[in-house]
N, C-alpha and C positions, 0 to 999 in steps of 0.2 A: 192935534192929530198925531198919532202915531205910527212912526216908520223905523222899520228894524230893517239892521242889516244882519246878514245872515251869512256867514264865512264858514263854507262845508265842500263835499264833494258830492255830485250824483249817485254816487254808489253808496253813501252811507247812508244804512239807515235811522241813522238818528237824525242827518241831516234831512230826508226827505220827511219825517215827523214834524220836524223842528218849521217846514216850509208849509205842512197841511194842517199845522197850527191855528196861525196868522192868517191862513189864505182862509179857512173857516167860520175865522172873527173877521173877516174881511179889512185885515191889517196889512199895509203894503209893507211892502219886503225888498229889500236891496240887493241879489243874491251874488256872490263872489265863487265862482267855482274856484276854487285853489290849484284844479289840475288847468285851469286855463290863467290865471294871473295869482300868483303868491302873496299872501298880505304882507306887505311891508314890514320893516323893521319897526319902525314907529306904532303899526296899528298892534301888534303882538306885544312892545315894550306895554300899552294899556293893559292889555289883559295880564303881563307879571307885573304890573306895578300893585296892580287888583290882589292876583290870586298867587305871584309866586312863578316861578317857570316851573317847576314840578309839574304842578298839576295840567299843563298845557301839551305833554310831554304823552304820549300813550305806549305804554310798555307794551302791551300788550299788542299793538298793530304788528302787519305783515311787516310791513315795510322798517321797524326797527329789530326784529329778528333776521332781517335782509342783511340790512346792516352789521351788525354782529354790535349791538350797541350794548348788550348786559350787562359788560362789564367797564363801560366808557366813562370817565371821573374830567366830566368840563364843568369848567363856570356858568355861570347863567348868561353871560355875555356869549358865551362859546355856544351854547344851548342853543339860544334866540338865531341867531347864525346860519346855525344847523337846521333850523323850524323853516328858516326863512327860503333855506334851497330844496330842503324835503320837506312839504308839506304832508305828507300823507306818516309823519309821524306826530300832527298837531292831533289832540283829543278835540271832534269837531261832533256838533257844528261849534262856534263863535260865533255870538250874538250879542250886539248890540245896539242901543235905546237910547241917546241921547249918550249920560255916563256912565251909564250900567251898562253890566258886563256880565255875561254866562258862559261857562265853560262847559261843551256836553250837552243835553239835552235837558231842559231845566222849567218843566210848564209850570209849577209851583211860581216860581220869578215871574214869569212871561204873567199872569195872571195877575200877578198883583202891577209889574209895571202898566196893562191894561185897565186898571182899575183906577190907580192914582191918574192915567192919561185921558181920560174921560172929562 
């Protein structure tokens, strides 16, 4: 059986995509709102060990033009850090399936991890 967790915000709308997915295929979902509990350092170190802190990183959010981050030169240590008190600079949703991992809204993945879960 298949159960995704799903690490987003209400407001997004890739995250609420990402929730009428699964709820369609009638795949239970795990859902972490970020504005209400931050993913840990360990569950975010998964997704850079995956994908890289980059890409976890969204430039283009409110919330890191808030910050005046354009011009900010951290480590990825520093990064993960920085992810970890401001969420609403993560590229969301975060989903995942066991060890798989998607950054963003990603039905092409979600699709095949449904397929191989059958």
């Amino acid at each position: 059986m298949i159960e995704v967790q799903i690490f987003g915000v209400k407001k997004s709308s890739d995250t609420r995509k990402a929730l009428r997915f699964f709820a369609e295929r009638r795949i239970k979902t795990h859902f972490v709102d970020l504005n209400e509990r931050a993913a840990s350092p360990g569950e975010l170190k998964r997704f850079a060990q995956k994908f890289g802190v980059t890409p976890l990183i969204d430039r283009n959010s409110k919330r890191y033009a808030e910050l005046g981050l354009g011009a900010a030169r951290m480590g990825d240590e520093s990064w993960l850090d920085k992810l970890c008190l401001e969420p609403m600079l993560l590229t969301i949703p975060l989903v995942r399936w066991q060890h798989r991992l998607t950054i963003g809204y990603a039905e092409s993945d979600w699709k095949k991890w449904i397929e191989e879960g059958k």
